[in-house]
N, C-alpha and C positions, 0 to 999 in steps of 0.2 A: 352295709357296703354300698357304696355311691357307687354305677357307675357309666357316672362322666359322661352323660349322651350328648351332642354334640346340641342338640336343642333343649340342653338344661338351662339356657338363658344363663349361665352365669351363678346357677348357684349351686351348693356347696353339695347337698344330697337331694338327690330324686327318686329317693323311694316313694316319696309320694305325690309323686309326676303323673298324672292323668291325662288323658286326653278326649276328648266329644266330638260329638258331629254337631254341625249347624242344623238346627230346624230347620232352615230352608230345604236340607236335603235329603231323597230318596236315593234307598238302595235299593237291587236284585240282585242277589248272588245263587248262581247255579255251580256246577262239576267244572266249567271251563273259566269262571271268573265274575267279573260282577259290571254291572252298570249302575253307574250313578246319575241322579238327577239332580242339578242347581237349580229348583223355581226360581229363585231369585233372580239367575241371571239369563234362563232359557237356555243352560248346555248340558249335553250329555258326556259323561264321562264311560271310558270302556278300562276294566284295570284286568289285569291279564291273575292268573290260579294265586300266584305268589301274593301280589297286590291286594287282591281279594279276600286271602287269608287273613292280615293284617287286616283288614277293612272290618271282616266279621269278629274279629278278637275285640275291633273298639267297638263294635256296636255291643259285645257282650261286657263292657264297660272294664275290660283289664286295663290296669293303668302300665306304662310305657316300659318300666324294668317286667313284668309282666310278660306282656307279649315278647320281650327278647327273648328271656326265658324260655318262651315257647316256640319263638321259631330256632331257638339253639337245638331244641331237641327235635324241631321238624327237618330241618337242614341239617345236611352235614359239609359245612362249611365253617371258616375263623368268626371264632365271635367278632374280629374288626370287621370286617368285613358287613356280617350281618347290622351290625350297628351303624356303622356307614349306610346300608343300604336302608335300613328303617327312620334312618335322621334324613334322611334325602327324600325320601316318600313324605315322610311327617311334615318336611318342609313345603313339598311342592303342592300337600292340599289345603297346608294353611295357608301360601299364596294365592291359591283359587278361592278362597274361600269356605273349605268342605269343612276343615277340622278347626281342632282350637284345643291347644294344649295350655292346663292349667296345673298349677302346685296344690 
C-alpha cells in the first residue's frame, strides 16, 4: 500500500521511503523535547515533545510510512492530518538542512 506522502517526490510507492540526518548534525532529546545542532551552519534548533518524537524514530532509522504508523498509534488524531503534519516537519528540516529523505 503506497501512501501518497506528500514528500513522495512524485513517485508511485514509498514503502521504501527513508529518511537520515545530516552528519553535520547533533541531537539531545530529553522528556520535554530535543535540540538540535547544525555545525555546519552554527544554529541551534529547539523542537517541541511531538517534533522530537519524530526526530528520535529517524535517528532509530524507521523509514517514513514507519513512523506514520507510529505516530497513528501515538496520537489519536485523522491519519490526514498527521501526514500533513509529518510532510511539513519533513519538509522544513530538509530546507534547513538537518534531514534528507531518500528512496
Amino acid at each position: 500500500m503506497a501512501l501518497n506522502l506528500p514528500f513522495a517526490r512524485g513517485r508511485q510507492d514509498s514503502k521504501e521511503e527513508s529518511i537520515g540526518i545530516e552528519p553535520h548534525v547533533r541531537s539531545m532529546i530529553d522528556g520535554d523535547g530535543a535540540v538540535l545542532l547544525d555545525l555546519k551552519a552554527g544554529r541551534y534548533y529547539s523542537l517541541n515533545g511531538v517534533a522530537a518524537g519524530i526526530w528520535s524514530r529517524v535517528e532509530k532509522g524507521l523509514t517514513l510510512p514507519q513512523i506514520l504508523d507510529e505516530l497513528r498509534q501515538t496520537y489519536q488524531v485523522p491519519a490526514e492530518r498527521l501526514q500533513a503534519d509529518l510532510a511539513a516537519f519533513v519538509r522544513a528540516m530538509e530546507e534547513k538542512g538537518l534531514l534528507r529523505v531518500h528512496a
